[in-house]
C-alpha positions as CSV (number, residue, x, y, z in Angstrom):
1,X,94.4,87.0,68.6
2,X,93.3,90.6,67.6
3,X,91.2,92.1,65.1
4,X,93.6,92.3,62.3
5,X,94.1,88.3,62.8
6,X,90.8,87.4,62.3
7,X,90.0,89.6,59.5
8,X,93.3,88.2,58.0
9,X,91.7,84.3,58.9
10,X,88.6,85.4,57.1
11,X,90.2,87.3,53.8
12,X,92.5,83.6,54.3
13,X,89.4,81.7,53.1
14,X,89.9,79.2,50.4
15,X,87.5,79.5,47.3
16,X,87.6,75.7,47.2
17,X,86.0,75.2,50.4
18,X,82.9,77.8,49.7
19,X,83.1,76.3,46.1
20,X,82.4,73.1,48.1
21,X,79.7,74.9,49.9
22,X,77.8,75.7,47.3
23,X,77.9,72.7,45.5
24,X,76.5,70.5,48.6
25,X,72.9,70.7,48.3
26,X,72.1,68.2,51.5
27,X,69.0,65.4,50.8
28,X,65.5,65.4,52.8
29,X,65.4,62.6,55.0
30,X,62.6,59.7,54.0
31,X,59.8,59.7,57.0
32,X,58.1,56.5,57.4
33,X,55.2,56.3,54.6
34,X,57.8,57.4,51.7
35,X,57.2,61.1,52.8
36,X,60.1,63.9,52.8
37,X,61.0,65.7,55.9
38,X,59.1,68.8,55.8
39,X,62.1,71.8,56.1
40,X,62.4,73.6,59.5
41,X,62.1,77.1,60.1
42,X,65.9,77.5,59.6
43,X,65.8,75.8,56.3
44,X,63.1,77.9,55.2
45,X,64.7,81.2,56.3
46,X,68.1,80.5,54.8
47,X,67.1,78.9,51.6
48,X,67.3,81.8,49.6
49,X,70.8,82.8,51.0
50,X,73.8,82.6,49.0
51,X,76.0,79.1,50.2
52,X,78.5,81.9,49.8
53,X,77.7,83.8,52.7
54,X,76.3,81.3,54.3
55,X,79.9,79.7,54.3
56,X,81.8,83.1,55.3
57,X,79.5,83.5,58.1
58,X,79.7,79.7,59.3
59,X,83.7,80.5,58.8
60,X,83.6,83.3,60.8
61,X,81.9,81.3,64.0
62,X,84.3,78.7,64.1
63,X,87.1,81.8,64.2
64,X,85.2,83.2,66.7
65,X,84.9,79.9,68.6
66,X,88.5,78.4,68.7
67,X,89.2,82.0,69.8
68,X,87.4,82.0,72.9
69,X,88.6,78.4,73.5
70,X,92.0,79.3,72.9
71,X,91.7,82.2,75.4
72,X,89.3,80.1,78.1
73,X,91.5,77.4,78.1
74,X,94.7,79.6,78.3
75,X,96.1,78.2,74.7
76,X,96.3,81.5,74.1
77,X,95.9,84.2,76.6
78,X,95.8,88.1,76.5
79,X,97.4,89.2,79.6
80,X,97.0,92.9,79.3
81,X,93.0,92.0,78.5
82,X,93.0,90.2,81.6
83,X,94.5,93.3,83.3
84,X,92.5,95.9,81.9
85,X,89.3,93.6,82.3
86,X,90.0,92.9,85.8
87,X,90.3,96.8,86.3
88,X,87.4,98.8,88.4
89,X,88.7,101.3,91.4
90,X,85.7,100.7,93.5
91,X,82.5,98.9,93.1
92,X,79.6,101.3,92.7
93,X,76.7,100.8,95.9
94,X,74.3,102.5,97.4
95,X,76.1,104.3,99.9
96,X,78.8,105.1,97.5
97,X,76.2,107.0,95.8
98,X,74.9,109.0,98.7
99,X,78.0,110.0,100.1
100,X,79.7,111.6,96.5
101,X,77.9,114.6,95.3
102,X,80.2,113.8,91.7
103,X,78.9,110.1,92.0
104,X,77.9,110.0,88.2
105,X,81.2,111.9,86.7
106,X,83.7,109.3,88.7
107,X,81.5,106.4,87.3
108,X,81.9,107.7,84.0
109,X,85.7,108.2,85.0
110,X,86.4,104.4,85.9
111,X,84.2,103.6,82.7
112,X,86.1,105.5,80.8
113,X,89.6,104.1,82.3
114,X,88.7,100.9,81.8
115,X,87.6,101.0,77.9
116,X,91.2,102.9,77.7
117,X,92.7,100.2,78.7
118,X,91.2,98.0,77.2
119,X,91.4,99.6,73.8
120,X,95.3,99.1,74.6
121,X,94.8,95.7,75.1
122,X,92.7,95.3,71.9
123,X,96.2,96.7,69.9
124,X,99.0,94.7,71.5
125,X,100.5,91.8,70.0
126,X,101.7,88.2,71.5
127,X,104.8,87.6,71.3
128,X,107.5,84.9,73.1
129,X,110.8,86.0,73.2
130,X,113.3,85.1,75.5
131,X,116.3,87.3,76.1
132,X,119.0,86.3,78.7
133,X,121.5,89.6,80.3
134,X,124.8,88.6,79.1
135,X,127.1,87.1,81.3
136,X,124.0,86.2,83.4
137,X,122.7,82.7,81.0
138,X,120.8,81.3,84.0
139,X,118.3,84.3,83.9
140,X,115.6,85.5,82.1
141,X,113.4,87.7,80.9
142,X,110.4,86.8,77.8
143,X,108.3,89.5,76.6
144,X,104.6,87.5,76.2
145,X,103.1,91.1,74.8
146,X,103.0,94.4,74.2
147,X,101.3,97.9,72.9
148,X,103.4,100.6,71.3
149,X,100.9,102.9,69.3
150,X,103.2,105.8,69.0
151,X,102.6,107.5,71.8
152,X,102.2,105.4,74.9
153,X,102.9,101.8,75.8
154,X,102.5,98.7,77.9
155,X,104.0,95.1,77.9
156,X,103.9,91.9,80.2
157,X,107.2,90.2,80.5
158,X,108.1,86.9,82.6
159,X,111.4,87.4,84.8
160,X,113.0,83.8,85.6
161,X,115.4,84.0,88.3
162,X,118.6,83.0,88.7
163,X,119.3,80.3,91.9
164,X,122.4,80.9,93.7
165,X,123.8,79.0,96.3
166,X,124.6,81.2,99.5
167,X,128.8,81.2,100.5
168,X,130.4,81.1,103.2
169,X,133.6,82.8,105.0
170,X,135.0,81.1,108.2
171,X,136.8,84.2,108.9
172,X,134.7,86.8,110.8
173,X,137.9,89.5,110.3
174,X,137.6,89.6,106.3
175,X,136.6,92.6,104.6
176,X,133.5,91.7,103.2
177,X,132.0,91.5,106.8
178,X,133.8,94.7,108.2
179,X,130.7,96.6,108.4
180,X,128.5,94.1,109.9
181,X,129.3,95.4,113.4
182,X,127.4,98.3,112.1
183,X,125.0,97.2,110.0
184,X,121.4,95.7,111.0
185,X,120.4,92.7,113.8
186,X,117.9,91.1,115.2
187,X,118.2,88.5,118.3
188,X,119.9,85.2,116.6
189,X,116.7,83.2,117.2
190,X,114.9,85.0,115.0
191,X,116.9,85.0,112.4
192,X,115.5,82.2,110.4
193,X,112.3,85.2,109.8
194,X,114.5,87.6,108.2
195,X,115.8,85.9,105.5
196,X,114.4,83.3,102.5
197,X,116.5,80.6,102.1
198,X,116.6,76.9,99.5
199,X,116.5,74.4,102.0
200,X,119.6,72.6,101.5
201,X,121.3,75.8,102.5
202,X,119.3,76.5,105.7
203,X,120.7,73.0,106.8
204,X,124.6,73.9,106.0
205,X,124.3,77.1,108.0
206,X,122.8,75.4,111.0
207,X,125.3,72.6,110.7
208,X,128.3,75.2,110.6
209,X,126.6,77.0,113.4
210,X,126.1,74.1,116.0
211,X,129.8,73.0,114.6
212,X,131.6,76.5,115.1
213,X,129.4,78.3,117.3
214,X,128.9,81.1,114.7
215,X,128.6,81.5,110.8
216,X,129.4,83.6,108.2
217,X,127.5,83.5,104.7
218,X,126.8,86.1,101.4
219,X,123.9,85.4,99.6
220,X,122.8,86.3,96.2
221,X,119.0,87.7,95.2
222,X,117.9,88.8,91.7
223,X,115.3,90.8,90.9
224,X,114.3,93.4,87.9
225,X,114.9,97.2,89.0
226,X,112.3,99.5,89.4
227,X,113.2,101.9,86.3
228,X,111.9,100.8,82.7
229,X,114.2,102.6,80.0
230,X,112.7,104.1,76.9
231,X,115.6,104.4,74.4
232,X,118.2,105.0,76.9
233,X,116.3,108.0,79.1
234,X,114.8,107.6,82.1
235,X,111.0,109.2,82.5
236,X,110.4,107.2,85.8
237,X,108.3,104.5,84.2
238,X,108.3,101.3,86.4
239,X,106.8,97.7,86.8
240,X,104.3,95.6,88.9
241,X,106.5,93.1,90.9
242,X,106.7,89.9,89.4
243,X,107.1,87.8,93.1
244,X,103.7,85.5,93.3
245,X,102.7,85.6,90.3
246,X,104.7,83.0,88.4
247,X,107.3,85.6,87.4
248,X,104.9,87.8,85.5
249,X,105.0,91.6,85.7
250,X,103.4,94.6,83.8
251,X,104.6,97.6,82.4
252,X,101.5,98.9,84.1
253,X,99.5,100.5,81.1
254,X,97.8,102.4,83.9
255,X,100.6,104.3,84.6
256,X,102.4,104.3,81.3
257,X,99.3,104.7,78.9
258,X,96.5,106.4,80.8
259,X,97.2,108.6,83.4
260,X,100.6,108.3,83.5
261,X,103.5,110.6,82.5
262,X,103.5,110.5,78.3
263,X,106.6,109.3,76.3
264,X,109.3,111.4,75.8
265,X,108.8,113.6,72.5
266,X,112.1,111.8,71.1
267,X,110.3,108.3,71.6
268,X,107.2,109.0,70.3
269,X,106.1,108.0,66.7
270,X,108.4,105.6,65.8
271,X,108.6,102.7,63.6
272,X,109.8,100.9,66.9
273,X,110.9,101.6,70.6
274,X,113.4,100.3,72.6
275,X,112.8,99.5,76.3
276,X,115.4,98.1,78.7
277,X,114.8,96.4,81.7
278,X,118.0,96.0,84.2
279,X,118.2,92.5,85.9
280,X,119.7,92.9,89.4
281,X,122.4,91.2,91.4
282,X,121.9,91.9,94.9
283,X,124.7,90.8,97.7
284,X,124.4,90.5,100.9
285,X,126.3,89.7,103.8
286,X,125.2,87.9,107.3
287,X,127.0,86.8,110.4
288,X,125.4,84.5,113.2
289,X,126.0,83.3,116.5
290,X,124.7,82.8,119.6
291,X,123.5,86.1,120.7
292,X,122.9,88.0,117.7
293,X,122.0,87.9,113.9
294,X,123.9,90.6,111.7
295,X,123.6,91.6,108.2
296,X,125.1,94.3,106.0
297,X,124.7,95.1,101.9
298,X,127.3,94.1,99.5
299,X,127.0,95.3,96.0
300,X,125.2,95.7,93.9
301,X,125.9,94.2,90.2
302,X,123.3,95.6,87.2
303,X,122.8,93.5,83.8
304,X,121.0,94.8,81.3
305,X,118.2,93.5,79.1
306,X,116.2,95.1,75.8
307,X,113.5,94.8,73.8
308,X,112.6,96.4,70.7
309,X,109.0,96.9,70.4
310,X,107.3,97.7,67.2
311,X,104.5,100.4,66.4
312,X,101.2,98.1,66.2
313,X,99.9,101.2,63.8
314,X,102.6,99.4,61.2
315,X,101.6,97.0,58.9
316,X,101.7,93.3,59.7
317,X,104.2,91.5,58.0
């Protein structure tokens, strides 16, 4: 929820209800004795205000309210708030102070930093859409939000992974292993160390092991490459990593908003801005036996994903 949502909530207003409002005129409580309740300080203050305002501004609290609910208890949640707000290079102290001569223009620098960001995060825009690379249905990438303004820009994306079962080859003379002999190895009891495996096939490769002696297997890792396309170029923009943390990752708006390199001139200013993000394949191929634990890279296989992000300076639908 941004600015432009809650001043669209409040314009959103029914007359009927502050119609309502004004009609309600609330009666003094009997005291023992046949008495009326003397009003209260508030009743006093407010008496002379219009029911009207007095509405809009009751209106505008509740807003306010399920708002911070909605972000406290993660209904809705502003990722790149929480990543600007959780920004601060280095905690100001004492020594700190001592020890820079320029102490007060670098804490005016991470000030400064900070309210950029979060001025970025005060533009974006949710959003929850979930784009699969084709041929590729069991991955995933969702943009959750995003800040084009024209001239820089930010997003935070979840990347779902693809599982893949590992494979195996019996014969240690096929091509796919030919440059093993070469490639890197550690002594075979530590080879459990250098790789992450599902559990199920952990078990197979011991079982083939203790059966054969030695094993063979290719296994199968995804992750999202480094580079972040901006309408097809390249200006070396790039992304947290999403591993241990759920699957989210940023298009750091440090780096791509702040300090960073600036848009290309072709990208900047647009009605909307394509980025693509390239979902990774990456193959590789191990050999174990009793002395020794071997493993080479296979290939690597690229599926692309885009987005088309709108200017937040357009109008709102």
């Amino acid at each position: 929820m941004n600015r432009e949502m809650v001043s669209k909530a409040l314009s959103g207003i029914s007359m009927d209800y502050i119609g309502e409002c004004q009609a309600y005129t609330p009666k003094l409580r009997e005291l023992p004795g046949g008495k009326e309740q003397k009003m209260g300080r508030f009743e006093k203050k407010t008496s002379g205000i219009s029911r009207k305002v007095l509405a809009l501004v009751l209106a505008a609290c509740l807003i306010l309210g399920l708002s911070i609910t909605a972000y406290a208890t993660g209904i809705v949640q502003s990722l790149i708030a929480k990543w600007a707000n959780s920004f601060f290079l280095e905690t100001p102290t004492d020594e700190l102070r001592e020890s820079r001569p320029d102490y007060a223009e670098w804490l005016d620098t991470q000030w400064e930093t900070r309210a950029a960001l979060e001025e970025i995060a005060g533009k974006a825009r949710q959003s929850d859409e979930e784009k699969n690379p084709e041929e590729l249905d069991d991955a995933s990438i969702t943009l959750l939000e995003y800040c084009y303004d024209g001239k820089t820009f930010t997003m935070a994306c979840r990347f779902d992974a693809p599982q893949r079962p590992v494979t195996f080859d019996v014969d240690s003379n096929d091509p796919q292993f030919a440059e093993l002999q070469d490639g890197y190895w550690v002594p075979a009891e530590d080879w459990h160390s250098y790789i992450a495996l599902r559990e199920e096939d952990r078990q197979e490769i011991l079982q083939k092991l203790e059966k054969d002696g030695s094993v063979g297997f290719t296994t199968y890792a995804f992750l999202v490459s480094d580079h972040v396309l901006v309408n097809g170029e390249d200006p070396g923009f790039s992304h947290s990593d999403p591993n241990g943390n759920d699957g989210i990752f940023y298009v750091d708006p440090y780096y791509t908003s702040v300090f960073g390199s600036e848009l290309p001139e072709s990208c900047q200013n647009l009605p909307e801005l394509e980025v693509t993000f390239t979902v990774r394949c990456c193959v590789t191929h191990y050999r174990l036996d009793g002395d020794t634990f071997r493993w080479a890279d296979g290939e690597r296989i690229d599926y692309p994903v885009s987005f088309t992000l709108e200017n937040v300076n357009n109008e709102l639908p």
